[in-house]
N, C-alpha and C positions, 0 to 999 in steps of 0.2 A: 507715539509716546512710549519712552522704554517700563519695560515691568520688571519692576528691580529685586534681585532675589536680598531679601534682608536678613534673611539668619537659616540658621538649619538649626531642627533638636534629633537628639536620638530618641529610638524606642527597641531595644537590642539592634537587632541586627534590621530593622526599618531607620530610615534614614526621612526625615520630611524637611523640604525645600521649603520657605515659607516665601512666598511672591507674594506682591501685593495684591495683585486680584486674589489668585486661592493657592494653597499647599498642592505641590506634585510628590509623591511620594517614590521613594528606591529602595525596595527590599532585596537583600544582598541572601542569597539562599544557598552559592556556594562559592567557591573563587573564582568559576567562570561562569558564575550564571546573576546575574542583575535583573530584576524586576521594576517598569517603569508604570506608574500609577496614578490615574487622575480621577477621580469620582467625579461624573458627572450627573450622577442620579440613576444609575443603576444598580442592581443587583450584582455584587460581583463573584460569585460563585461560576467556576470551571467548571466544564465538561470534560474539555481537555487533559484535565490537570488533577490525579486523584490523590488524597492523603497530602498531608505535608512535606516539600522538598527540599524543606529548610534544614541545612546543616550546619553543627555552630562552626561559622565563621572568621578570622582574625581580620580586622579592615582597619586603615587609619584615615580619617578623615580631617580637612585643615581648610581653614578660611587663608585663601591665597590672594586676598585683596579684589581681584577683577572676576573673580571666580571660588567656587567651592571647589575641592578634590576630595574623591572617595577612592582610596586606594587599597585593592586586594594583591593573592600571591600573584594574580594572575590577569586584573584588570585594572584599566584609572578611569576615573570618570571625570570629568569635569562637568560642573553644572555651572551657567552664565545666568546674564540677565535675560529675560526675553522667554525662558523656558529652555534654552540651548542647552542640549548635552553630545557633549562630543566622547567618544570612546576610543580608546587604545589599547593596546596588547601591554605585557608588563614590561615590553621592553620598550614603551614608547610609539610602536608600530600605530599610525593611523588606522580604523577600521572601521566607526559608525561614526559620521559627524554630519550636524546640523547643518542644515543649508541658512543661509545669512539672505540669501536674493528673495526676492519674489517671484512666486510663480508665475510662469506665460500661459497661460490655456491656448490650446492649439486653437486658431481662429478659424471657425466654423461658420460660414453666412448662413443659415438656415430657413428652409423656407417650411413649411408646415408637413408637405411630404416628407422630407426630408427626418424630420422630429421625428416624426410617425414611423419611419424605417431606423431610425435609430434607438428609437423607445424599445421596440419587437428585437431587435439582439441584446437587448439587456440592457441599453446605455442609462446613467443618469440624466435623464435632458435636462432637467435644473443643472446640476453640476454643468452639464454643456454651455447652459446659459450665465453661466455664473449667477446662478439663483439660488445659492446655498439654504438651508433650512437652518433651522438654529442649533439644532440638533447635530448636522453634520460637522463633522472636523477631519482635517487632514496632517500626516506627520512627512516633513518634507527634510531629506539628504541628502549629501554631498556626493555628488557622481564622480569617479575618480575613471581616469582615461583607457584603461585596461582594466577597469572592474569588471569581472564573469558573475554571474546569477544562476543560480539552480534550485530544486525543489519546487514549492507548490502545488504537489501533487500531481495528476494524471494529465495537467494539462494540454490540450494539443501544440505540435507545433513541435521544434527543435531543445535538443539539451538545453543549449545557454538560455536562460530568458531574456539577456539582456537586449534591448530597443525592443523590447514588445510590452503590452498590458492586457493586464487580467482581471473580471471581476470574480468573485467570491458569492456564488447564488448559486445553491445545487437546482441542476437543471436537466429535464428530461426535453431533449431536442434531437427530432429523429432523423432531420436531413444531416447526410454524410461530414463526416467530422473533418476539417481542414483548419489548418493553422493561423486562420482569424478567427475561428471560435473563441471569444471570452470565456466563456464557462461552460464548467458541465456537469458529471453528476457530483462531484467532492468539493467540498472546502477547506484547503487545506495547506492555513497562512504562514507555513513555513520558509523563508526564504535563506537562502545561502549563500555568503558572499566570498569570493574573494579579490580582495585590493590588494597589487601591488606586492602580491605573494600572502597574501596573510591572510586567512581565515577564519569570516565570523558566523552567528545565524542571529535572524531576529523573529522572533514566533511571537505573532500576533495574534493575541484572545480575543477575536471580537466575532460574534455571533450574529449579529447586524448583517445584511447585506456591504460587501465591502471590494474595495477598487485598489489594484496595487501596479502603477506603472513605473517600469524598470529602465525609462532611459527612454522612452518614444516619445514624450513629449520635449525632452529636450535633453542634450548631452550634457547638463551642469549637474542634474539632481534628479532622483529619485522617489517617489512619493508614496505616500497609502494613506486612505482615505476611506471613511465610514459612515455612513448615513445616520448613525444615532450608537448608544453606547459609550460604555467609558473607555480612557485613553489606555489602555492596557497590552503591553508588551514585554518580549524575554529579549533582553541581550545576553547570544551563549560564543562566548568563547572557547578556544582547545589551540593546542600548539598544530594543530591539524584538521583538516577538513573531516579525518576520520571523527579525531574527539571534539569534533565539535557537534555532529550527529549523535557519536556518545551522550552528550553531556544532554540534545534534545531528548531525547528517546529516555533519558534520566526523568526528563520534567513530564512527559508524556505519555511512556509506559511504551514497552519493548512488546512484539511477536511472540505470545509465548508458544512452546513447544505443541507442534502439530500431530493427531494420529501421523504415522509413518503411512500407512493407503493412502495420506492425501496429496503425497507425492508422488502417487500413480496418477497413468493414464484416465482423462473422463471425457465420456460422453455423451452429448446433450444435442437435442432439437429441440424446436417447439412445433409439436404434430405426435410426437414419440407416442408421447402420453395419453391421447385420445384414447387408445384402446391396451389391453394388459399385450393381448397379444403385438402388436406391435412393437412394444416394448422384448416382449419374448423372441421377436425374431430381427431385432438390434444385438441381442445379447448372442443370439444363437450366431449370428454372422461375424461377431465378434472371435468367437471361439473359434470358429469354421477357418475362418483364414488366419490363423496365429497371430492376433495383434492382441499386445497383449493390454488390459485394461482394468482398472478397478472400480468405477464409478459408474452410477446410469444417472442422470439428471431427469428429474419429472418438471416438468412447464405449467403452464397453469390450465390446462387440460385436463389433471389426472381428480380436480377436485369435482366436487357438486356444485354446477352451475357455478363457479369461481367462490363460491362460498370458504375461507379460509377454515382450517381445521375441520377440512371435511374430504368425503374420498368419494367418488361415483362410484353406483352399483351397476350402472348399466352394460359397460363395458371390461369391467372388473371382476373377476373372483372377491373370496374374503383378502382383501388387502393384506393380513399378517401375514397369510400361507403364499402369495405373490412376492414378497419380499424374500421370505424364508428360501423358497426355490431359485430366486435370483443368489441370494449369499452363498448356498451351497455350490452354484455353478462360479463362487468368487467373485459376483458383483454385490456394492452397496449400492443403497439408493437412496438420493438427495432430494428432496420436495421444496419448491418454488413456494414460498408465501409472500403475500404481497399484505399492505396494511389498511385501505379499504376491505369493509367489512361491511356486506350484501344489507342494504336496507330491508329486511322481512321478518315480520311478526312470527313467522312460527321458524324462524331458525336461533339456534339458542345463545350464539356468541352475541349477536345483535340485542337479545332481550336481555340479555346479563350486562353486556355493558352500559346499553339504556337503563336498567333500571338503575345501576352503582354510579349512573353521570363519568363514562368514562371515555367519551366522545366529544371531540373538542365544537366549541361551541359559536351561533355568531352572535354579532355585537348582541342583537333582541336576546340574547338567551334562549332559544332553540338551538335544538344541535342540527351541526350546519351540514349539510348533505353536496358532496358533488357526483359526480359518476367518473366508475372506473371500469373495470373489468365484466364487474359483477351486474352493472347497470347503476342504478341509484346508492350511493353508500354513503358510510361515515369514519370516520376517522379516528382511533386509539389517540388519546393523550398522555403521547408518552413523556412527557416531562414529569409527572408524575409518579414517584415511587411505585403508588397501587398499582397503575395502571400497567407497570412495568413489570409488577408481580404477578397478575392479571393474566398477561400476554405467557408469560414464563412458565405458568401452569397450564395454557392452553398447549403450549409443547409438548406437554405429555401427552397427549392422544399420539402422538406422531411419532415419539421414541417410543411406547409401548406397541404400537406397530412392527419395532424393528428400524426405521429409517434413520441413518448416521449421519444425515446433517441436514441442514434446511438454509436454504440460499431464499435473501431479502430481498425483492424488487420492487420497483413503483414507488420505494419510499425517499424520493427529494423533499414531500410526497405529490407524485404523479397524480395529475387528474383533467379528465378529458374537456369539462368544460369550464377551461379558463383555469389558469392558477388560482390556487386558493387568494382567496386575498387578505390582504397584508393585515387586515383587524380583525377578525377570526380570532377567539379566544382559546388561547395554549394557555400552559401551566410551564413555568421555570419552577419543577419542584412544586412548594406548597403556595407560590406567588402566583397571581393571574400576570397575565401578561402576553403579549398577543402571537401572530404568527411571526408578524415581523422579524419577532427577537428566536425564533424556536424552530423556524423554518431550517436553517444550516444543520440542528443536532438533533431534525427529525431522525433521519437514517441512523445516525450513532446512536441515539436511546434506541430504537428498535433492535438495530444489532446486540447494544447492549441486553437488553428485556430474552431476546432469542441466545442470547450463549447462557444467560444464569438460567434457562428452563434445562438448555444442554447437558448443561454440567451438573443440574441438581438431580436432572430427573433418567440421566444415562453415567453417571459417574466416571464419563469417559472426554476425554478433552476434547470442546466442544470444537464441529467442524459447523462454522457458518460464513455466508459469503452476504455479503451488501455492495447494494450498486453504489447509493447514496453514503459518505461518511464525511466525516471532519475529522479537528488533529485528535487523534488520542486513537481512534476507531480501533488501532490494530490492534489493542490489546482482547478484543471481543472479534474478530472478526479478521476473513480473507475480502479480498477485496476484484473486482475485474472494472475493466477501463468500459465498460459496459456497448450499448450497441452501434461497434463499429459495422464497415462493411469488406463486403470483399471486394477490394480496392488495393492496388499495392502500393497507395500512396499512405494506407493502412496498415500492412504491414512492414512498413519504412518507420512508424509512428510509432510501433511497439515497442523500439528500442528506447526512444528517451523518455516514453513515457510511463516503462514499468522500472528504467534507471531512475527517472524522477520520483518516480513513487518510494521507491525504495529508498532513497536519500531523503524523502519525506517520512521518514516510520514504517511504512507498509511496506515491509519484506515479503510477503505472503501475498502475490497479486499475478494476475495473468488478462490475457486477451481470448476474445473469442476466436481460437484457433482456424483461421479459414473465411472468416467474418461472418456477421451475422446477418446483415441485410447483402443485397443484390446478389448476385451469382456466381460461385467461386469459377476456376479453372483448374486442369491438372495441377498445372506452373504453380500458380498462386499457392494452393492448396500444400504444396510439396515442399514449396519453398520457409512455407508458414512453419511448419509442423519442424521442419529443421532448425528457421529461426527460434522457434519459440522453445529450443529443446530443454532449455535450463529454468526459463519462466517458471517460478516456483507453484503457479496452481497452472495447468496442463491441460486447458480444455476445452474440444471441439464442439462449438454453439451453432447452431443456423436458425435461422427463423423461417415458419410457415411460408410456401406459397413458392420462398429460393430453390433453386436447383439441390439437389439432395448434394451434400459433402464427406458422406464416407466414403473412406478410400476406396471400397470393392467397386464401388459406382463409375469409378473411373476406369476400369481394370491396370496392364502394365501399362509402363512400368511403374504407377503412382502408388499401387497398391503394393510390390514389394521393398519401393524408396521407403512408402511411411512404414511398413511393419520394422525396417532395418531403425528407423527413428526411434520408436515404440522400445522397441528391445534397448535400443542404445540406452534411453532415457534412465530405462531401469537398472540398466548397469550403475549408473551414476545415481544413486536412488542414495544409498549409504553414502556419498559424498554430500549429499544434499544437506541429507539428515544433521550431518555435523557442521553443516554450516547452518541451520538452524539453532545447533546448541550455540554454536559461539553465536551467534544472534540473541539471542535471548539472552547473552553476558553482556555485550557491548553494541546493540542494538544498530549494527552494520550490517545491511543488506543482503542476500544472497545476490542476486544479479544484480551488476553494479557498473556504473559507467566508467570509464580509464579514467577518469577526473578525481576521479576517487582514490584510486592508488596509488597515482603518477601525478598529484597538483603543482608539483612543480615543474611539469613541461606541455608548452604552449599545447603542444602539437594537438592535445588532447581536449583541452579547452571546449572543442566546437565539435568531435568525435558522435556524429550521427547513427552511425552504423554498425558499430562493435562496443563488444560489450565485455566483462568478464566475468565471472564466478570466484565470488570470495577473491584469493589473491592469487590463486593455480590454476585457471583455466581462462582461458582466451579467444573468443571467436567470433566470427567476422562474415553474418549470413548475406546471403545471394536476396537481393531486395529489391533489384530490377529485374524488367519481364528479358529474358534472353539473354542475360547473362551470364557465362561458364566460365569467366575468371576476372579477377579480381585482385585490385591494390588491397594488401593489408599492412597496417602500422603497426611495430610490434614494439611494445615500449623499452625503456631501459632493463637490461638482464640480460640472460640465452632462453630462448626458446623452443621447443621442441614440437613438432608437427606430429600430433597425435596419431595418422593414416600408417607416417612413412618413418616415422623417425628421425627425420632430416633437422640440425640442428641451424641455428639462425641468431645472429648479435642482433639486442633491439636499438633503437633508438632508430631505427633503419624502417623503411615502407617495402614490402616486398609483391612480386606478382604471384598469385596465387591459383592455381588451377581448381575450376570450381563446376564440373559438371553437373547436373541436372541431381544426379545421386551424393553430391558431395558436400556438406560443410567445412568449411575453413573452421580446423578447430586446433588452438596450438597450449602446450602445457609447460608451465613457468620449468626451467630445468632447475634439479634438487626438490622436486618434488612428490611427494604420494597422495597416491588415490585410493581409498577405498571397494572393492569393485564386487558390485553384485552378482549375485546371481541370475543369469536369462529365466524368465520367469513370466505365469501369467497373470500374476497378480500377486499382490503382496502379502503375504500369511501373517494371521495370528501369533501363530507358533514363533519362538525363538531359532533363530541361524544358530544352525552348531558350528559353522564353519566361516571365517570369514578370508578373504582375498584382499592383498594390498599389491598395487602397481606402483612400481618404483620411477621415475624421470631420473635419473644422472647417477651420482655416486656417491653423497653426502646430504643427509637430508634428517629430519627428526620429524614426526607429523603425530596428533595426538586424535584418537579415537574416541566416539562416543557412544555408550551403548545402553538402552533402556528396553523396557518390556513396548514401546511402541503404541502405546493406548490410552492410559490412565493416568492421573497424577501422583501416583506413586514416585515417583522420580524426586519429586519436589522435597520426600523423606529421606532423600538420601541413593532409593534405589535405582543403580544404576553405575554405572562401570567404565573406566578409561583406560586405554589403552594407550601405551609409550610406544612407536615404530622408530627403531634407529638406525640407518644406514651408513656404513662409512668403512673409508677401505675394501670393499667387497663383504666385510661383514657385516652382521644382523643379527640386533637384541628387539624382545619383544618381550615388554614389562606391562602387568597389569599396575599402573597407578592410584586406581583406585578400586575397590569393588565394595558395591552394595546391590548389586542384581545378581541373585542365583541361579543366571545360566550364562556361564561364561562362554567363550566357543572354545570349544573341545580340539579346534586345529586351527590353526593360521596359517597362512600361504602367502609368502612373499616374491611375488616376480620381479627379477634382475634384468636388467638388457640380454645376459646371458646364458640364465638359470633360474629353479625355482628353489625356493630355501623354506622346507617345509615346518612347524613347528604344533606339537603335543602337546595340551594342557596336562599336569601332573602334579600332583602335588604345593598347588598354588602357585606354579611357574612353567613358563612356556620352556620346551625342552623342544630342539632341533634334534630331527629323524639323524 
């Protein structure tokens, strides 16, 4: 029986469908952004989605007889009977359309083992059985024959997602991660399409456990499907896969600007922290053999009995003056909390949150205990505001310490026996309501709760890291693909899965460099640490029990490959930086897959292996065991081989010589680079001096330069830099200035010469 759409009214810029069973609604927020809406009896308040993103809009909307059209600068919609909405570009371009068929479910005969091994990876068995709840809905579209898929986060497995599915359950699972993994620790329902050349995105708010299959079940259509929750979706269009992550990152909130150290080297085990002095003789080993580094990572060792917001004395000096003595020799130190909190009467997070009920609860109203680290615990509810403020002011015991940031774990949330389960009473805010629905934006309120203690209570831009997040997470938080291993089928994974992430909003993400369970190798180790050199967080993790994975442990030649890495990194530190500032304008990526800048050529499409840096750097790491060279695809432009100088037309594969010490690294020609100083860590202090490397002989590149700390920036303070190359000459204009330390000299390297340049007088004057 068809469901006949009978009229539409307006309400501004909301548009409601009137079917005869119930209204769907379409909130039009900008020209490329469409909101699809169906109450189903939930609360519909975002996590995702802060403040209002409604801009007043111009749309014409017309009863077209067989159909409604809502027409922007920028989108058409058409809405049919049945609930069908099909979307197009303004030029007519197909992009999002309703599937008309019915769905096939893949036939499963299933025998009860069977069930039982499908249950334990996450499966829906109902959904398997076609035993839907009432509750569950699904949104099914039109598969088009060369559509690509990208995004959804960390997922494992290759770039494209296309012929694979995924579910949506943050999930702590500690056998080795391979590309049938459903899920893992994020959620994070961003998808990206492109049909037929054209590019769309559809960001899906649903906090529900949720299913999103890309073409495996069948080559006609595409699907996503939720166990409970309202129908709620973003269609984002842009003339570009760029602006079309623009216009996400608009609805979702951008990377804001990071301390400048947290683009230094870090260093982390779990073992470290058992004792001060072990940690004392990481750091001193550190310094000993010139690698350079700015971070020390604490595990959950360094606390009392895992007791959160709490430090051991056993093993420990006074914690402030342990800290103090690290900063002076140029380490920070980062402290692991995890969000079980030690079931015990005389410890006082425990009695404080018992007493204010700020521990989620089960169904009987006791608060529901499972065991984690600590042994017996309970769990923050963090859905709630207090609870969040709660958490926010326990930070302060740990920045008045001294410690510069504190990294989130265990919170999907982890717990040893048995997932929590699904009716366990959470809080959405001031509503009860259960795990069910709260379980996905455990880890992001936490994050969140942990950067507002950051930034109230260190007035310095918060540096926090979370295993678990969903969409929105980045704007509180860096993020790591959490515990892989050392596997090079692992470090093969890095690449599309911190490309995907960063296509997902999370610009600010990295890998456990070297991997974190099983046993690294020289190889592995060497190769990691070069792959991973632009990975915007940097940092070598191992866990207890693995083979030790600092470099010295290996001796040559591992230990003078990774120190040559190490320095490199930091040369490129000020490149970084400004690709964070324009990240925080247009919330594009730093590491970034070629699908990215090149969407209109195939070649790239399925591109495993390389990756690039903003739109100037290019490179192509060694990700099999024994291999010293290597095809690399260089895309359309000329390119330049950062080693040797050798210049190269793209659109061409070339063979690359890639020994044991070497990265394939090539740089767009007409390019500049900002270039650090060799360094063993990042200073406070202001550069007086900065350094630009020039690629070719016509080029403009613009600079960004802040005090590196504070939110100061946000008032204005802060300074850019115009680099203009052309003809052989070179102007260097300050464009803006609101930070009072400018650099006193500039240095521009030529292929041929250097062209030095005076601050004077409010303008750069050539020697």
């Amino acid at each position: 029986m068809t469901n006949k759409l009978i009229n539409f009214t307006k309400d501004g810029q909301k548009i409601i469908l009137n079917y005869q069973d119930q209204p769907l609604e379409l909130t039009i927020l900008t020209p490329e952004i469409i909101r699809v809406f169906q109450d189903r009896g939930n609360a519909s308040n975002s996590y995702a989605i802060e403040g209002d993103k409604k801009i007043k809009t111009d749309f014409d909307i017309e009863d077209k007889g067989d159909h409604t059209e809502i027409t922007t600068e920028k989108l058409i919609v058409k809405a049919y009977d049945d609930k069908k909405i099909d979307v197009y570009d303004e030029k007519g371009d197909p992009l999002i359309m309703d599937y008309r068929g019915t769905r096939t479910p893949i036939d499963r005969q299933m025998d009860k083992e069977h069930l039982k091994l499908a249950e334990s990876e996450g499966h829906d068995v109902k959904k398997l059985l076609g035993m839907h709840d009432e509750n569950y809905y699904e949104i099914i579209k039109t598969l088009a024959s060369d559509e690509q898929f990208y995004g959804l986060g960390d997922k494992t497995g290759f770039l494209n997602k296309r012929h694979y599915a995924y579910d949506n359950w943050n999930t702590d699972n500690p056998d080795p991660q391979v590309e049938s993994f459903t899920r893992l620790y994020k959620s994070i329902p961003i998808l990206l399409g492109i049909k037929n050349g054209h590019p769309y995105g559809i960001f899906f708010d649903n906090t529900y456990r949720n299913h999103i299959d890309l073409g495996k079940e069948s080559n006609n259509y595409y699907y996503y499907s939720a166990v409970d929750g309202n129908v709620d979706y973003y269609i984002i269009g842009g003339d570009s896969l760029k602006e079309v992550i623009t216009n996400y990152t608009y609805l979702t909130g951008r990377v804001p600007m990071p301390q400048k150290w947290a683009l230094g080297y870090q260093q982390s085990r779990w073992g470290y922290s058992v004792s001060q002095k072990q940690v004392e003789k990481i750091a001193e080993n550190l310094r000993k053999y010139d690698l350079p580094c700015d971070v020390l990572h604490l595990d959950i060792d360094y606390m009392d009995g895992y007791r959160v917001f709490t430090w051991r004395k056993d093993t420990y000096e006074a914690p402030e003056d342990f800290i103090k003595k690290m900063r002076k020799l140029g380490f920070r130190i980062i402290t692991i909390i995890d969000p079980g909190v030690k079931k015990d009467d005389g410890y006082k997070i425990y009695q404080e949150g018992l007493e204010k009920g700020y521990f989620v609860k089960a169904p009987d109203g006791t608060v529901y205990v499972n065991e984690v680290w600590p042994g017996d615990a309970v769990f923050p509810d963090f859905g709630r505001k207090q609870v969040r403020e709660w958490w926010a002011k326990n930070c302060k015991y740990l920045v008045d310490l001294g410690v510069s940031g504190i990294w989130d774990d265990m919170n999907e949330p982890a717990s040893f026996r048995g997932e929590v389960p699904e009716d366990v009473v959470f809080h959405n805010e001031d509503e009860k309501t259960t795990h069910r629905k709260m379980h996905n934006v455990y880890g992001h309120n936490m994050a969140k709760a942990t950067y507002e203690g950051l930034k109230k209570y260190s007035g310095k831009r918060p540096f926090v890291i979370t295993r678990a997040a969903y969409a929105g997470t980045q704007k509180f938080s860096t993020v790591w693909t959490g515990d892989n291993q050392s596997l090079w089928a692992h470090v093969q994974m890095m690449i599309p899965q911190l490309c995907n992430l960063g296509m997902s909003g999370f610009g600010f993400a990295g890998t456990d460099i070297g991997g974190f369970g099983a046993d690294t190798t020289p190889e592995l180790l060497t190769r990691w640490i070069e792959g991973a050199l632009f990975s915007p967080l940097y940092r070598n993790h191992a866990d207890r029990g693995t083979r030790s994975q600092e470099p010295w442990v290996f001796g040559e030649p591992t230990l003078s490959i990774y120190r040559k890495y190490l320095k490199l990194r930091y040369r490129f530190v000020p490149y970084l930086y400004d690709e964070f500032y324009r990240e925080s304008k247009t919330g594009l990526p730093i590491m970034r897959p070629l699908v990215l800048n090149y969407e209109n050529d195939p070649h790239v499409y399925n591109m495993n292996d390389e990756y690039m840096v903003g739109e100037d750097i290019l490179t192509a790491p060694v990700v099999q065991e024994g291999q010293t060279e290597r095809a690399v695809y260089l895309p359309e432009g000329e390119w330049i081989d950062f080693w040797n100088g050798v210049e190269y037309s793209g659109k061409n594969t070339i063979l690359a010589d890639a020994p044991i010490d070497k990265l394939p690294l090539f740089i767009r020609k007409n390019a500049i680079l900002p270039w650090g100083k060799e360094v063993s860590h990042i200073s406070d202090e202001p550069d007086k001096t900065m350094t630009f490397r020039v690629f070719g002989d016509k080029v403009k590149y613009t600079h960004y330069q802040d005090n590196g700390l504070d939110f100061n920036y946000q008032n204005g303070e802060y300074n850019l830099y115009d680099v203009e190359v052309a003809d052989g000459h070179v102007k260097i204009k300050l464009a803006y200035q609101g930070y009072a330390h400018e650099y006193q000299q500039i240095i521009v390297k030529l292929a041929d010469r250097e062209v030095v340049f005076d601050y004077c007088d409010g303008e750069y004057v050539e020697k």
